[in-house]
Backbone and ligand atoms as CSV (ligand in chain L), in Angstrom:
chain,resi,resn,atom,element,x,y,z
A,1,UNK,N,N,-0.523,14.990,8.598
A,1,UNK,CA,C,-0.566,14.552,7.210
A,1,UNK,C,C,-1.966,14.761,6.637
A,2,UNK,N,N,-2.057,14.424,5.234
A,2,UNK,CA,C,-3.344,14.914,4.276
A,2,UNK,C,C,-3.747,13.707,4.799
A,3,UNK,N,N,-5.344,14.105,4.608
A,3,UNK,CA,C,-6.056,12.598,5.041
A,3,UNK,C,C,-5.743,11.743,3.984
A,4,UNK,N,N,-5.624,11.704,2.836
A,4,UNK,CA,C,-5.414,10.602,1.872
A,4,UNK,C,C,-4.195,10.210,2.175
A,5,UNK,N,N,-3.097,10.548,2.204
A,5,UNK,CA,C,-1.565,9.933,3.138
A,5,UNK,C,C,-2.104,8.898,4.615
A,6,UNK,N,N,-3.220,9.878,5.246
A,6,UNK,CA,C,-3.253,8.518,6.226
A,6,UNK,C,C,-4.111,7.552,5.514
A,7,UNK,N,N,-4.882,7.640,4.709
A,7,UNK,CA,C,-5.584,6.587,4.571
A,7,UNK,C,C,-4.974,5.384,3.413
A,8,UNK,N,N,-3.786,6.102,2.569
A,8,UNK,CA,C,-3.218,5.372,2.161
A,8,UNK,C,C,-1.748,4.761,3.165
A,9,UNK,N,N,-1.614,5.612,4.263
A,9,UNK,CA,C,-0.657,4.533,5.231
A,9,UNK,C,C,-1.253,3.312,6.052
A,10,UNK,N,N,-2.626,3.596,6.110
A,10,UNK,CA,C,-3.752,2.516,6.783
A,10,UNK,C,C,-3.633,1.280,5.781
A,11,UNK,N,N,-3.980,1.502,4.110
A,11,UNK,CA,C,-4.434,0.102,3.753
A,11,UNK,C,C,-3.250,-0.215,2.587
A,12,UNK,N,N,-2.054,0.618,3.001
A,12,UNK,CA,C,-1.129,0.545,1.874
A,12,UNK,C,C,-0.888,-1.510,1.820
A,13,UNK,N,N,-0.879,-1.953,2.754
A,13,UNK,CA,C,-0.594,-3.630,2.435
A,13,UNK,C,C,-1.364,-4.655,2.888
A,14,UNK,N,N,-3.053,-3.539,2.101
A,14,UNK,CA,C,-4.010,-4.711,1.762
A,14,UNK,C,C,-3.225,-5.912,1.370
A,15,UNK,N,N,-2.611,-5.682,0.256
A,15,UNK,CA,C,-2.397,-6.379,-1.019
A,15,UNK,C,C,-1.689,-7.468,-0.225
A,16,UNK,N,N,-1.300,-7.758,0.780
A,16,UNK,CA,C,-0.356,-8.733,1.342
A,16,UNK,C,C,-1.209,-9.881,2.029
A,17,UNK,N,N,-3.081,-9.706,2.255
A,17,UNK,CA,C,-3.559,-10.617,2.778
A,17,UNK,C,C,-3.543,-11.246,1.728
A,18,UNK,N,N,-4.513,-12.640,2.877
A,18,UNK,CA,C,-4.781,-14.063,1.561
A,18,UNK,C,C,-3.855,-14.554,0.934
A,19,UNK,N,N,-3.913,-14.606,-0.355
A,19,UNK,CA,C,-3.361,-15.491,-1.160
A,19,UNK,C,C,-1.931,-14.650,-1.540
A,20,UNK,N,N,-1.776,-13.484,-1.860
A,20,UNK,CA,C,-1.070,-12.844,-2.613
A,20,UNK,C,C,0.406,-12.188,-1.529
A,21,UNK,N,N,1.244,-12.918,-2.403
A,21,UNK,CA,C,2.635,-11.797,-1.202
A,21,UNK,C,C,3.068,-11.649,-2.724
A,22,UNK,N,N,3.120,-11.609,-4.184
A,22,UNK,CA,C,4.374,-10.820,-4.838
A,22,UNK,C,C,3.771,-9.875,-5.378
A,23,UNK,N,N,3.956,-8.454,-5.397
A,23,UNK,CA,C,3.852,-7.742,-6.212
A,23,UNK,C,C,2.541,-7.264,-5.416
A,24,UNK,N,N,2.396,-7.064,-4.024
A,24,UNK,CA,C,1.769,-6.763,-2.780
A,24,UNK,C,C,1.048,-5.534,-3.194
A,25,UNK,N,N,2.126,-4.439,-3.728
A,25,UNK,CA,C,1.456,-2.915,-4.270
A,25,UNK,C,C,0.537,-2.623,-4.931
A,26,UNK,N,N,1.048,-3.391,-6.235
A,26,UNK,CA,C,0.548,-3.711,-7.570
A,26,UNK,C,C,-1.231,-3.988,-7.375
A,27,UNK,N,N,-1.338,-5.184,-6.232
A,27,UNK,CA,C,-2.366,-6.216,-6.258
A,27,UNK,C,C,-3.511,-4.796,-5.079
A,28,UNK,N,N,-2.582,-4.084,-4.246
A,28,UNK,CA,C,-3.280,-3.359,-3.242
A,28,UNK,C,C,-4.079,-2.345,-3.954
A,29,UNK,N,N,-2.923,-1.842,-4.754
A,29,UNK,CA,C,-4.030,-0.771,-5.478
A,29,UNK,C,C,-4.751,-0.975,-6.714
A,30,UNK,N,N,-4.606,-2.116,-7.253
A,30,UNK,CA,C,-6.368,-2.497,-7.479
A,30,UNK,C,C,-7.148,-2.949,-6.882
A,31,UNK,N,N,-6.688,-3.394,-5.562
A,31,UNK,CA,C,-7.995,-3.554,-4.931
A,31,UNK,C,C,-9.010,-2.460,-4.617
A,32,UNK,N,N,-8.571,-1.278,-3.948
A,32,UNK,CA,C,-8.900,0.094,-3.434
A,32,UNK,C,C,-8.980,0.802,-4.550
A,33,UNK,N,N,-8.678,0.609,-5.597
A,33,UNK,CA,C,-8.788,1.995,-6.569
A,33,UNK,C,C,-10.127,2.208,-6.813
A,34,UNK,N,N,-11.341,1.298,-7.405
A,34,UNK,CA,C,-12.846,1.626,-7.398
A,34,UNK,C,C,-13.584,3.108,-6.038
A,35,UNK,N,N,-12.746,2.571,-4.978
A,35,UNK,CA,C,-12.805,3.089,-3.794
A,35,UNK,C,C,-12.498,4.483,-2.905
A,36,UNK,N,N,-11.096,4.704,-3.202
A,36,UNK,CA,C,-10.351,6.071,-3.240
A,36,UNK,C,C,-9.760,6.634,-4.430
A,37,UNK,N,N,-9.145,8.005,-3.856
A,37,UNK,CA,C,-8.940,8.907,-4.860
A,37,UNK,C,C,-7.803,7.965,-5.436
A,38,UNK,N,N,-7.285,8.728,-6.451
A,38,UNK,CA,C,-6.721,7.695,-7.744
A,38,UNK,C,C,-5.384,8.178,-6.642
A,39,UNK,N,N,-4.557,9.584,-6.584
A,39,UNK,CA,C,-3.386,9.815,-5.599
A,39,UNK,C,C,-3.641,8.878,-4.279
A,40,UNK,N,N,-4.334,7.889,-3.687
A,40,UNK,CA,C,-4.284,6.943,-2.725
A,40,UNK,C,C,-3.874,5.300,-3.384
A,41,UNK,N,N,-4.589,5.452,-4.482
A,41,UNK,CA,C,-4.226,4.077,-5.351
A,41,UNK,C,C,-2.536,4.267,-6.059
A,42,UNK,N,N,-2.659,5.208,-6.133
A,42,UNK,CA,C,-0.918,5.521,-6.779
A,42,UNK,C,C,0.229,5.102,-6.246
A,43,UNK,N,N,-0.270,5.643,-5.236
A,43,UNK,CA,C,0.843,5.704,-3.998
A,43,UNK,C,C,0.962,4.537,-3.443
A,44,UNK,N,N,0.040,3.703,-3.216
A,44,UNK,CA,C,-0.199,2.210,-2.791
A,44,UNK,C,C,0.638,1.541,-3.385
A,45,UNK,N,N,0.657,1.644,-4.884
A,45,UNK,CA,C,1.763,0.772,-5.987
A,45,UNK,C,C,2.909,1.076,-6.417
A,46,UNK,N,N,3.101,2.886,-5.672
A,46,UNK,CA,C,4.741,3.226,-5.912
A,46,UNK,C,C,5.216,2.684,-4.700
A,47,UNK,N,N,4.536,2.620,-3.295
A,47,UNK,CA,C,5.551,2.397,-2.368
A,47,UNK,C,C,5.836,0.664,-2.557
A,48,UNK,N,N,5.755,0.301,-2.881
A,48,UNK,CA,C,6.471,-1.447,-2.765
A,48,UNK,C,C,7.804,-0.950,-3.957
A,49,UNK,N,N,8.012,-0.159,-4.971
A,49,UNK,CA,C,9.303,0.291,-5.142
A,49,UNK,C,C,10.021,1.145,-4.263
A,50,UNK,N,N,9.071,2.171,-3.587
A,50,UNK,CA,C,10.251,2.856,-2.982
A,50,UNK,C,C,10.674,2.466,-1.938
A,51,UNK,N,N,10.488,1.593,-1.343
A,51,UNK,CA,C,10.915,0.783,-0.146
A,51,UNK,C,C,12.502,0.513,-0.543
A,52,UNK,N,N,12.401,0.124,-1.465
A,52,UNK,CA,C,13.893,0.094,-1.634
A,52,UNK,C,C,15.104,0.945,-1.769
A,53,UNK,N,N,14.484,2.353,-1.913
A,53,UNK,CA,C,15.406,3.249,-2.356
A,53,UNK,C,C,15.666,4.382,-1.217
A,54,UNK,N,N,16.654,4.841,-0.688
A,54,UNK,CA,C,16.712,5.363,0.624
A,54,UNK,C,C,16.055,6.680,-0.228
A,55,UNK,N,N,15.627,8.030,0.996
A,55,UNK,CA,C,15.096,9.138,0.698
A,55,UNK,C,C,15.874,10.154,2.079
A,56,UNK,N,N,16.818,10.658,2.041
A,56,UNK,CA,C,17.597,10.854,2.985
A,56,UNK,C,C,16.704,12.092,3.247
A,57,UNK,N,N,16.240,12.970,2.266
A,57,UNK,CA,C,15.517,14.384,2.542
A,57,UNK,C,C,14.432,14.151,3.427
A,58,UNK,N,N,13.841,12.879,3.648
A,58,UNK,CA,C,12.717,12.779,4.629
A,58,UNK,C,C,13.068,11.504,5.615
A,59,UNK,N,N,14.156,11.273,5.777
A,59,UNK,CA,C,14.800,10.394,6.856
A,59,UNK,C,C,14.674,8.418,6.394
A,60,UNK,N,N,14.275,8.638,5.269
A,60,UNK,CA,C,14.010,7.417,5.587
A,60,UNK,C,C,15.083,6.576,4.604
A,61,UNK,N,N,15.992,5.517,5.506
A,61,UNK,CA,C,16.996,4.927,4.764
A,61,UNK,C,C,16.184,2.936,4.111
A,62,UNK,N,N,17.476,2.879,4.144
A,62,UNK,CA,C,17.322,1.776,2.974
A,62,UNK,C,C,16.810,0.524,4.668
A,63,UNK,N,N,15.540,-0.144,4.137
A,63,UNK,CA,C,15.482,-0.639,5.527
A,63,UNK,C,C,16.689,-1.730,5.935
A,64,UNK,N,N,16.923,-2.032,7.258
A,64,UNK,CA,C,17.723,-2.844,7.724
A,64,UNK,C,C,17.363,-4.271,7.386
A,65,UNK,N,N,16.120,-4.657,7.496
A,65,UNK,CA,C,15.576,-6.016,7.602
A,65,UNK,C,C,15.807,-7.053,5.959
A,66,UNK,N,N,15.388,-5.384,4.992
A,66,UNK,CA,C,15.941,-5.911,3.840
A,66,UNK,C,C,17.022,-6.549,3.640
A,67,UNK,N,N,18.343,-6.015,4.195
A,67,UNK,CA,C,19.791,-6.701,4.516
A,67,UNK,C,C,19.415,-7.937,4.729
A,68,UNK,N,N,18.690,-7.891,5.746
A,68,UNK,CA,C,18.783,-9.652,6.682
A,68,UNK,C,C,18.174,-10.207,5.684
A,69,UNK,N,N,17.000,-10.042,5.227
A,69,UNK,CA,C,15.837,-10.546,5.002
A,69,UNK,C,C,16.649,-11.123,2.785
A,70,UNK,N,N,16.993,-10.213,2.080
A,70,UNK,CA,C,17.091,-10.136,0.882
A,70,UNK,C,C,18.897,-10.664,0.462
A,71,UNK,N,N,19.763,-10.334,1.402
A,71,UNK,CA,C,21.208,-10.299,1.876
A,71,UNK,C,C,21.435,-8.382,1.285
A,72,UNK,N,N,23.039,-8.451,1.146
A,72,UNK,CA,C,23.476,-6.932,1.360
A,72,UNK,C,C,23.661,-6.867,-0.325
A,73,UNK,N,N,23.886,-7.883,-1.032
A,73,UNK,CA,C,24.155,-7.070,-2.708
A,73,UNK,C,C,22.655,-7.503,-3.413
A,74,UNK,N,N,21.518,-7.408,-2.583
A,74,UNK,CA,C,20.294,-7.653,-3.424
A,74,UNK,C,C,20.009,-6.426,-3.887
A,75,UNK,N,N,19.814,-6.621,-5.461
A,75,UNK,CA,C,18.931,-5.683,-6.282
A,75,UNK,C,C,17.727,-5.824,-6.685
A,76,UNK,N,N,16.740,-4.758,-6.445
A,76,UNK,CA,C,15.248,-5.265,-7.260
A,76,UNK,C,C,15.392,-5.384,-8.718
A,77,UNK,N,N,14.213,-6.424,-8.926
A,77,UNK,CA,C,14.294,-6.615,-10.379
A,77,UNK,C,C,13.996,-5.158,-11.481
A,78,UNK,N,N,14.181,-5.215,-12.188
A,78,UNK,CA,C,14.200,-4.057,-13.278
A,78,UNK,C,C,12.983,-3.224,-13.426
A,79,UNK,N,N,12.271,-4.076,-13.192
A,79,UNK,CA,C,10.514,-3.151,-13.292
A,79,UNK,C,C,10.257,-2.743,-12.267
A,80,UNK,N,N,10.856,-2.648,-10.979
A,80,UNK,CA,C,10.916,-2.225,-9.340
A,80,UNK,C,C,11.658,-1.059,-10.003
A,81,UNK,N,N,13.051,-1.090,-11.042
A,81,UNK,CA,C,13.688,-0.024,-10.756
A,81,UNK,C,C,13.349,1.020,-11.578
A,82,UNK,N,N,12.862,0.773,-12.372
A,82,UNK,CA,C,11.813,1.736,-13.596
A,82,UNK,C,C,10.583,2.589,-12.493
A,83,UNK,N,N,9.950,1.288,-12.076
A,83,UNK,CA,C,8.750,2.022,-10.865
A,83,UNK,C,C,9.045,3.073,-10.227
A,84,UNK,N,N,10.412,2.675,-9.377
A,84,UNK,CA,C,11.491,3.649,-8.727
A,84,UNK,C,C,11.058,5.564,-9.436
A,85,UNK,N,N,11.511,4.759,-10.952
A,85,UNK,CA,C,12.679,6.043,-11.577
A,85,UNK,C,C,11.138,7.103,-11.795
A,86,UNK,N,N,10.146,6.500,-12.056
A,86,UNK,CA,C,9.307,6.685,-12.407
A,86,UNK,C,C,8.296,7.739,-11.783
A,87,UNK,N,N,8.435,6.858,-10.311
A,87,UNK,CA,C,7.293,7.501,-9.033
A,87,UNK,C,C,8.284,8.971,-8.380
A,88,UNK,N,N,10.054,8.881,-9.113
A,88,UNK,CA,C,10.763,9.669,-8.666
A,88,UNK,C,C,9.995,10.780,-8.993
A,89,UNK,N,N,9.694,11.155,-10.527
A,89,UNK,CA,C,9.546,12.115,-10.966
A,89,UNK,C,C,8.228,12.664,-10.813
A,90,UNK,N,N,7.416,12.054,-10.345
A,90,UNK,CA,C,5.733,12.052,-10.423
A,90,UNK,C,C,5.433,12.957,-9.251
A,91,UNK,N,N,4.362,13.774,-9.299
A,91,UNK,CA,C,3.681,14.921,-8.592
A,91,UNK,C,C,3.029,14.356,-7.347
A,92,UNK,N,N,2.774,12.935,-7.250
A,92,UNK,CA,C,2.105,12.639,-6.084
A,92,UNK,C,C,3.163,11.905,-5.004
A,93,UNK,N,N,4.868,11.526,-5.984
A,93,UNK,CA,C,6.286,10.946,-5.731
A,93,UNK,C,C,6.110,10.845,-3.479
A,94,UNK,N,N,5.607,12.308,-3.049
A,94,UNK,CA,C,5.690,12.629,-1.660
A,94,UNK,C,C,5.019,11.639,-0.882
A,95,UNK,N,N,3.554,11.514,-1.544
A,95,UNK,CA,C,2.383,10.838,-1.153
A,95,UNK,C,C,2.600,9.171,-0.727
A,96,UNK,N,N,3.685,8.708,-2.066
A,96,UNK,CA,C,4.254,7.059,-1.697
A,96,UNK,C,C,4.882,7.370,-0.865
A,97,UNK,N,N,6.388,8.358,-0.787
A,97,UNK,CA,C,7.009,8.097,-0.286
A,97,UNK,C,C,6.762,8.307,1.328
A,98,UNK,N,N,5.260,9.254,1.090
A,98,UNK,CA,C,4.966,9.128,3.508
A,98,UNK,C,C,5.027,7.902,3.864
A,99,UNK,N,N,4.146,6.764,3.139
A,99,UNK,CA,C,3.923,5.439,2.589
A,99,UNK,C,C,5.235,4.810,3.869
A,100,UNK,N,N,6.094,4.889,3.113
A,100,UNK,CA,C,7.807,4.296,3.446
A,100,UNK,C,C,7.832,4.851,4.816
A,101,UNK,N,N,8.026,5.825,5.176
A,101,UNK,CA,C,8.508,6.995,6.187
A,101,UNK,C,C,7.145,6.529,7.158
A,102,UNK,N,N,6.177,6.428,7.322
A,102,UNK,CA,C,5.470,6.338,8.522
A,102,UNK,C,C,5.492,4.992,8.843
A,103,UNK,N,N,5.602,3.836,7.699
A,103,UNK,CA,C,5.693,2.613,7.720
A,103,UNK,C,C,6.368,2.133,8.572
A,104,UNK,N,N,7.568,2.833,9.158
A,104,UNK,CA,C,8.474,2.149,10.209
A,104,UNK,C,C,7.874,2.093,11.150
A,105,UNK,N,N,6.570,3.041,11.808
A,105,UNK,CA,C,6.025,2.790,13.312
A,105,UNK,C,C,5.137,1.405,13.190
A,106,UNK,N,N,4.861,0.474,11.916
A,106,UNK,CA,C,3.925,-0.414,12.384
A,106,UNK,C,C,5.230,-1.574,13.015
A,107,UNK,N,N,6.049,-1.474,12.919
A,107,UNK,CA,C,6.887,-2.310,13.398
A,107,UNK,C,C,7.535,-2.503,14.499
A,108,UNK,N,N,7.144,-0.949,15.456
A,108,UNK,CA,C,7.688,-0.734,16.351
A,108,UNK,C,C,6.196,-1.636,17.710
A,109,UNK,N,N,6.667,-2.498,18.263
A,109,UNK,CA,C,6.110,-3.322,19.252
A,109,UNK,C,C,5.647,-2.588,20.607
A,110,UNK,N,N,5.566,-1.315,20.608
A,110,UNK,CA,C,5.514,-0.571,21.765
A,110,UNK,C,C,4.110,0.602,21.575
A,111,UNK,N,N,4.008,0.466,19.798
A,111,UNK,CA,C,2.947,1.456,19.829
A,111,UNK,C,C,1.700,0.678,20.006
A,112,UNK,N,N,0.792,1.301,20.274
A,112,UNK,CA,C,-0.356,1.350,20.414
A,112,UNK,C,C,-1.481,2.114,19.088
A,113,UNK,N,N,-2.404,1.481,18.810
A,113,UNK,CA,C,-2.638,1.800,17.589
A,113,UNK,C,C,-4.593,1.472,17.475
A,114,UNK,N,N,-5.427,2.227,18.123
A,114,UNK,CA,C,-7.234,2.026,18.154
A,114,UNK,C,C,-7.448,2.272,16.548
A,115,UNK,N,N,-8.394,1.290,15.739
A,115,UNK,CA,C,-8.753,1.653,14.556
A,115,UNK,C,C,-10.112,2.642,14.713
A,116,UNK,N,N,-10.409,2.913,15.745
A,116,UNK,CA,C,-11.543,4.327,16.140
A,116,UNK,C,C,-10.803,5.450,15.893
A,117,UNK,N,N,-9.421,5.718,15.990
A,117,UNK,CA,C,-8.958,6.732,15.976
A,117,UNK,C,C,-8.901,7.371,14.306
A,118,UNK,N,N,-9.111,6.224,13.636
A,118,UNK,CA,C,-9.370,6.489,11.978
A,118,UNK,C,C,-10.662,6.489,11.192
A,119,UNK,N,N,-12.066,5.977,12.214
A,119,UNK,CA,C,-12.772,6.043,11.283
A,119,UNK,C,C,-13.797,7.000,10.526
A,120,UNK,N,N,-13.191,8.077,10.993
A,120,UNK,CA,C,-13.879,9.413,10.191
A,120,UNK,C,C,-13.589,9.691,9.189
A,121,UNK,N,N,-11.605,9.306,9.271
A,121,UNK,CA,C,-11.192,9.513,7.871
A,121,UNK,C,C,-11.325,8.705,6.962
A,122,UNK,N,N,-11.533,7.303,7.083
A,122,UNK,CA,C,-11.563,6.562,6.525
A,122,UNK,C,C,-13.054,6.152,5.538
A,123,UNK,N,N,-14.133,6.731,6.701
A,123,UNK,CA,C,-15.637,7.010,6.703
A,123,UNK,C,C,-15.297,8.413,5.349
A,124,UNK,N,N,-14.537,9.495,5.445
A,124,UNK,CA,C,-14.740,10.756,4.427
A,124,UNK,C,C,-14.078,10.123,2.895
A,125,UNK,N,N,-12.962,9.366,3.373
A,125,UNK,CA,C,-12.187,9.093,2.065
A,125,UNK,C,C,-12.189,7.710,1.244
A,126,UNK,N,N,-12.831,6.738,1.941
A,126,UNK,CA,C,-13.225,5.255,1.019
A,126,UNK,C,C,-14.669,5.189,1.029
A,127,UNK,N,N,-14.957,4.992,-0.673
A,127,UNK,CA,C,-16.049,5.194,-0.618
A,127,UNK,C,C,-16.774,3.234,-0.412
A,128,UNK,N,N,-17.401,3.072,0.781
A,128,UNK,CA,C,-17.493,1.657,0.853
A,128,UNK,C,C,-18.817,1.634,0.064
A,129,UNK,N,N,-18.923,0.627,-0.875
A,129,UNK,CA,C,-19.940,-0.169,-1.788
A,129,UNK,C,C,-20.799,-0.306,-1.310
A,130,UNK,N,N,-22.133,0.138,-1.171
A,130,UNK,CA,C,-23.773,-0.657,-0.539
A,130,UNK,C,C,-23.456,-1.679,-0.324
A,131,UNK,N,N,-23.284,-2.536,-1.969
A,131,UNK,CA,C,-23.625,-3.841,-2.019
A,131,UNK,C,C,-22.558,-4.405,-1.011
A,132,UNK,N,N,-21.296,-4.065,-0.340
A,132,UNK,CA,C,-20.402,-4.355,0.242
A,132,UNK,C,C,-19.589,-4.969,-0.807
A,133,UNK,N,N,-18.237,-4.972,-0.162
A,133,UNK,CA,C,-16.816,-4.680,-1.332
A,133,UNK,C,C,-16.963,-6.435,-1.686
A,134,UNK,N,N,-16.888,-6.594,-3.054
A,134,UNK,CA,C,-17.041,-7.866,-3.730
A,134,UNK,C,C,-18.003,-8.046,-4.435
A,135,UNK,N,N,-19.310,-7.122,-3.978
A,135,UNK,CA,C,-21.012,-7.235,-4.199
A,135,UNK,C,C,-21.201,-5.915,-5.555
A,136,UNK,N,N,-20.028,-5.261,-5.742
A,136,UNK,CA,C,-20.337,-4.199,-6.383
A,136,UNK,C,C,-20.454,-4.070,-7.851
A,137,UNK,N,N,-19.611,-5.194,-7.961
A,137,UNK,CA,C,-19.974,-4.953,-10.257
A,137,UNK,C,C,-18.244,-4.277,-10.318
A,138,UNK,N,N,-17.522,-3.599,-9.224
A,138,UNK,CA,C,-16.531,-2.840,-9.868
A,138,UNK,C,C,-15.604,-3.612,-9.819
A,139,UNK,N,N,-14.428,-3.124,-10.750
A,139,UNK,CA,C,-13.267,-3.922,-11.593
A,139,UNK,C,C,-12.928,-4.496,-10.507
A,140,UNK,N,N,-12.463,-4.524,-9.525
A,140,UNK,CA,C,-12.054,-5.347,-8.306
A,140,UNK,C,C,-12.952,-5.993,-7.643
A,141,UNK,N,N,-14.011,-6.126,-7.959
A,141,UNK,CA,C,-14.927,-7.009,-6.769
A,141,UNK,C,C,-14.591,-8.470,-6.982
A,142,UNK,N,N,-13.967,-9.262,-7.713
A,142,UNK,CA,C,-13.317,-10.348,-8.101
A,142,UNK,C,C,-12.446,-10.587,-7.002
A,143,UNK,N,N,-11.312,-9.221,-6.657
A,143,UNK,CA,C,-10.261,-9.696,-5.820
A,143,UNK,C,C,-10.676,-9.877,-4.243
A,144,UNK,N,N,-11.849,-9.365,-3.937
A,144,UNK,CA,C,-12.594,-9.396,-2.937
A,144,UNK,C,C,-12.912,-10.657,-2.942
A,145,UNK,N,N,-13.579,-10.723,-3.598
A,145,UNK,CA,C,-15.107,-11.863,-3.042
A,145,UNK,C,C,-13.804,-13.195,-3.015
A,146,UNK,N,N,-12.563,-13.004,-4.060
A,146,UNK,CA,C,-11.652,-14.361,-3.470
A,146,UNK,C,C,-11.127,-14.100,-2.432
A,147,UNK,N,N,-10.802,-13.224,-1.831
A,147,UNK,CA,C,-10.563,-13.321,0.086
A,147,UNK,C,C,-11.727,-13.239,0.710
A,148,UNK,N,N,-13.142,-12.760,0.896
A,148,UNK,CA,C,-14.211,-13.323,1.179
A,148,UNK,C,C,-13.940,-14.719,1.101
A,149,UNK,N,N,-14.004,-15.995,-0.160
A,149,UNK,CA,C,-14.394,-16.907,0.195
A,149,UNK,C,C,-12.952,-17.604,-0.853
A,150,UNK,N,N,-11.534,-17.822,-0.612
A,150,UNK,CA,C,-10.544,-18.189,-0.962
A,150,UNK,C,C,-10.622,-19.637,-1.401
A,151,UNK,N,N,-11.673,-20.616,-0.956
A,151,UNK,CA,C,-10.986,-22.094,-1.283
A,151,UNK,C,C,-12.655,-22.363,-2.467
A,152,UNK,N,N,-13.592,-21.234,-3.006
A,152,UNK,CA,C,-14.815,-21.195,-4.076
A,152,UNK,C,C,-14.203,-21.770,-5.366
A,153,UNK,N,N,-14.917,-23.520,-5.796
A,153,UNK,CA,C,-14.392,-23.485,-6.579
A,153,UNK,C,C,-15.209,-23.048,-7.764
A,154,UNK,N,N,-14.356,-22.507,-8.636
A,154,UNK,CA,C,-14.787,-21.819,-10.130
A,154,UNK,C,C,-15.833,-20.779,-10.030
L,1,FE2,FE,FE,4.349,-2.765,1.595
């Protein structure tokens, strides 16, 4: 894969630490967008729609867990399905959808997974802040510095 596919399969669910589980995508790729290319931030916020939508041309079906997890006649809400219709048509559409498709190995309990094995790419393609991420002035250093220090009041 392009290094930006791995590096957006690495931090695709920032957005799920701390405080935040709705709208996980949304919240991930503003965190990272100051950071990587804008096709890594894209893709970050199409895949929490395309999770839902099978992609049979690249194997990847509708997940199982969703069943368990959502029941069998759950539909996403309307702005999931716009996102959907949306990221369908879009030029970087491939880039979310590796997103989905490689996503199934973090679940698998058997792999093995060194974060050394990523940090060249990760070192070529996020650009990390001097000041360190929170310290920077950029539009997201807000969402930082509240997982840095979550219980700061005001
Ligand atoms: Fe996700």
């Amino acid at each position: 894969m392009d290094e930006k596919v791995v590096l957006a399969c690495l931090v695709h669910d920032i957005g799920v630490i701390g405080f935040i589980r709705a709208d996980h995508g949304y919240w991930g790729a503003q965190m990272v967008a100051p950071y990587v290319d804008e096709e890594v931030s894209w893709a970050i916020r199409a895949h929490q729609a395309l999770r839902f939508y099978p992609d049979e041309s690249v194997g990847y079906s509708y997940p199982e867990s969703y069943i368990k997890n959502f029941g069998a006649d759950y539909r996403p809400d309307p702005y999931i399905e716009e996102e959907y219709k949306r990221a369908r048509d879009h030029k970087w559409y491939m880039t979310a959808r590796m997103i989905t498709v490689h996503d199934i190995y973090s679940f698998d309990p058997d792999v093995v997974v060194e974060l050394e094995e990523f940090t060249d790419i990760i070192g070529r393609n996020f650009k990390q802040p001097k000041e360190g991420l929170g310290w920077d002035s950029s539009p997201s250093a807000h969402m930082w510095r509240t997982l840095i220090r979550p219980t700061r009041y005001l």
